[in-house]
C-alpha positions as CSV (number, residue, x, y, z in Angstrom):
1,X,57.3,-238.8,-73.7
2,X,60.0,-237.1,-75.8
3,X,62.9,-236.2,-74.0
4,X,66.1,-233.8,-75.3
5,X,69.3,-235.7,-75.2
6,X,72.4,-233.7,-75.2
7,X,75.9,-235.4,-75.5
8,X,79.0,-234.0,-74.0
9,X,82.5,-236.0,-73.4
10,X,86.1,-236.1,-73.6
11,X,87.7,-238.1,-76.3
12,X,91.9,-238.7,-75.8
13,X,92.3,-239.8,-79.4
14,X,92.7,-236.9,-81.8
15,X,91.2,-238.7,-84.9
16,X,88.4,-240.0,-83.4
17,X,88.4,-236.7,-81.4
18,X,87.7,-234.7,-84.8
19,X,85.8,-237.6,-86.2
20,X,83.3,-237.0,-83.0
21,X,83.1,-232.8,-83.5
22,X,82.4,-233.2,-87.5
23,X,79.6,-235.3,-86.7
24,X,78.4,-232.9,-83.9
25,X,78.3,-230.1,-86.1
26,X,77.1,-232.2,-89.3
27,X,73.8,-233.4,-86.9
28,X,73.6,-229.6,-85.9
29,X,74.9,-230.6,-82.0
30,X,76.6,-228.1,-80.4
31,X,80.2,-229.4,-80.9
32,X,81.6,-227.3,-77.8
33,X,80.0,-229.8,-75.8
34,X,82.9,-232.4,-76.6
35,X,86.4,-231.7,-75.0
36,X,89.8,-232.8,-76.0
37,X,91.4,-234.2,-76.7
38,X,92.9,-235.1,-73.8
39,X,92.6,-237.6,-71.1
40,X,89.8,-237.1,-68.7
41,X,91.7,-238.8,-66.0
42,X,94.0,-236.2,-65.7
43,X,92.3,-233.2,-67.1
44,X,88.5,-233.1,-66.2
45,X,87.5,-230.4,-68.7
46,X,83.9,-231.0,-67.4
47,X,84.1,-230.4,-63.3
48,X,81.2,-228.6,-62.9
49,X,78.3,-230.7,-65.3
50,X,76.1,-233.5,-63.7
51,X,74.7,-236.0,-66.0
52,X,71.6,-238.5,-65.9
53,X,73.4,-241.1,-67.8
54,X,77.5,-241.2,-68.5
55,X,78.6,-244.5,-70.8
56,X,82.4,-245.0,-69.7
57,X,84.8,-247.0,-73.0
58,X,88.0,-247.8,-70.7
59,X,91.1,-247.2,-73.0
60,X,92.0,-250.6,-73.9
61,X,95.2,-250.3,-75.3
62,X,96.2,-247.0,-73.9
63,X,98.7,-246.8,-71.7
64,X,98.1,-244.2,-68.8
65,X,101.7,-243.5,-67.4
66,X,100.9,-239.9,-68.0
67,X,97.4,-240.0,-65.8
68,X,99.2,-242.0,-62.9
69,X,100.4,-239.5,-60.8
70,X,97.4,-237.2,-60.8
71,X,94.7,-240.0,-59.9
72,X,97.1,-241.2,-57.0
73,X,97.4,-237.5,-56.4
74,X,93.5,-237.4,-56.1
75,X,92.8,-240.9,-54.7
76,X,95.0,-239.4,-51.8
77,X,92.7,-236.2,-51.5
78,X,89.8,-237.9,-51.5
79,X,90.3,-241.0,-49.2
């Protein structure tokens, strides 16, 4: 059984970011589907979309001082 697979995401890096939307439109994907960039912790730029399958990469590396205060923020909301 052949089933379509569409990607969508948010990528913080900006190379890798760009990297992501050539290939997109190189493969003929609709590039719109892939947001950023911009961190995903603090700015869901997908609220509304339910997915099957999401495959998480944690930002080794990163350092999320700028996300802290809005997921305390939300923890708080949603406790």
């Amino acid at each position: 059984m052949n089933q379509l697979m569409l990607f969508y995401g948010p990528e913080v890096n900006p190379e890798i970011y760009a990297i992501c939307k050539a290939d997109m439109l190189m493969k003929g994907d609709n590039s719109n589907n892939i947001k950023g960039p911009t961190s995903t912790l603090s700015n869901d730029e997908l609220p509304e979309d339910k997915f099957d399958y999401m495959i998480s990469n944690p930002p080794y590396g990163r350092r999320w001082e700028s996300d802290k205060e809005i997921v305390i923020k939300e923890k708080k909301i949603k406790v």
